[in-house]
Each structure stands twice: as C-alpha cells, then as structure tokens.
N, C-alpha and C positions, 0 to 999 in steps of 0.2 A: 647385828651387823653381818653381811655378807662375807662368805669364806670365798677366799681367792684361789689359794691353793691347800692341796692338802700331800703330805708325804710320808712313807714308814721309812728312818732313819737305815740305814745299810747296815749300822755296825753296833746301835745302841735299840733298846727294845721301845721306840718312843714312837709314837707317832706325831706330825706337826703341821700347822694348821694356818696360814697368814688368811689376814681379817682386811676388811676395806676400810676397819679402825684406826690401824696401825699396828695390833698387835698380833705376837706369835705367842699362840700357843701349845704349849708342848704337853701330850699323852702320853702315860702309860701305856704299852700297845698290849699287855696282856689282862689290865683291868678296866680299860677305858677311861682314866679319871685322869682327869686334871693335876700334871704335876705342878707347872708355873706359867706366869706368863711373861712375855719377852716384851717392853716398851722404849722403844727409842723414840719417841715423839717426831718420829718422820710422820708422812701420809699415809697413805695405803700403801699396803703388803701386798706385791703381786705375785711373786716366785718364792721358791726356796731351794735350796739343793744342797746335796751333802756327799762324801764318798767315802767308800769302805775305810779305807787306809788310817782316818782323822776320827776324834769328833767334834771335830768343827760342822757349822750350818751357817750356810749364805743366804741372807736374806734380800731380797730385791723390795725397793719403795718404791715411790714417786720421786723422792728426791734424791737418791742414792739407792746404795748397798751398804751390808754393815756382813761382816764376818764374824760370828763368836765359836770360841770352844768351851763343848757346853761343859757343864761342869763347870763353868764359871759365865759370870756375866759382865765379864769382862771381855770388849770389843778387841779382835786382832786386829782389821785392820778396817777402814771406812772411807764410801765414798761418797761424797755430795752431787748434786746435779750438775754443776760444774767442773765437774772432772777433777775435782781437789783430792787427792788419795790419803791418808795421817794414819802413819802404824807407829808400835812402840817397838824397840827391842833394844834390850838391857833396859837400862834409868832413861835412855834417850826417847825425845817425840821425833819421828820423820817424815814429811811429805813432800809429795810430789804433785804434779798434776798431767791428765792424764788429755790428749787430745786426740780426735781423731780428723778426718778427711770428711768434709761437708761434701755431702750429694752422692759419695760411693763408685764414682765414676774411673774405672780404670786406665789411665794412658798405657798405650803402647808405643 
C-alpha cells in the first residue's frame, strides 16, 4: 500500500508513516523497526502532524481526523466528514459540530 505521508515526531524518537490503507504506522526513529500500527478503520491517511510541546499526533483521512496521545491508543478527540467533532473529558462524551462557509468568498 502506498505511503501518503511520512514524519519524525518533534518530541518523541519515532518516526510516522500514514498509508492509503488506512493505517499509521509508527517507527523507531533510531532502529528503524516497527513499533505498532494505528487503525481506525477510516479511508486513507493523508497527513499527520504533531508538535514539540504534546505527544499527541493528528491524523488526517478521507473521512475525518482523529487526535491521539501516543502512549496510548486512546482517541482525544475526532472528526468525521461531516463536521461531527466527539472528545471525552472527565467520564463525560462531548460533541459538537463543526461548519464552515461554502465557496470561501469574502463579503466586504
């Protein structure tokens, strides 16, 4: 399966890799091996991105996004194609949804 994206984490020694399978997977950046792989049974993986401060990694699909911090595989927060947003904090589920401006067109 084709690699979409690939990126060395900022803060953690891994490298990371989305597939046009659906899946991420995450390297050792100083042995090159396979530490696990990431499947949320979206589409294809097309982005990832991450920054110093977390380690968290955002993954971009076809049908969404999905936030995890790694260290666990556990989602913080996700988003479907239709703008549906669902995070947890405490025992609580909360979502929102997310809408933008068709067409981008600025009025003045």
């Amino acid at each position: 399966h084709n690699i979409c994206s690939v990126m060395f984490h900022p803060k953690l020694p891994l490298i990371c890799s989305a597939s046009e399978d659906g899946t991420v997977r995450l390297w050792q950046s100083t042995t090159y091996r396979a530490e696990t792989t990431l499947n949320y049974g979206m589409e294809r993986a097309w982005a990832l991105a991450a920054t110093r401060e977390t380690t968290k990694l955002a993954i971009g699909f076809d049908e969404g996004c999905v936030v995890v911090e790694l260290g666990s595989d556990d989602a913080v927060v996700s988003m479907d194609g239709t703008g549906k947003v669902v995070w947890s904090k405490n025992n609580e589920i909360q979502t929102t949804t997310v809408r933008g401006l068709a067409g981008g067109d600025d009025e003045d």
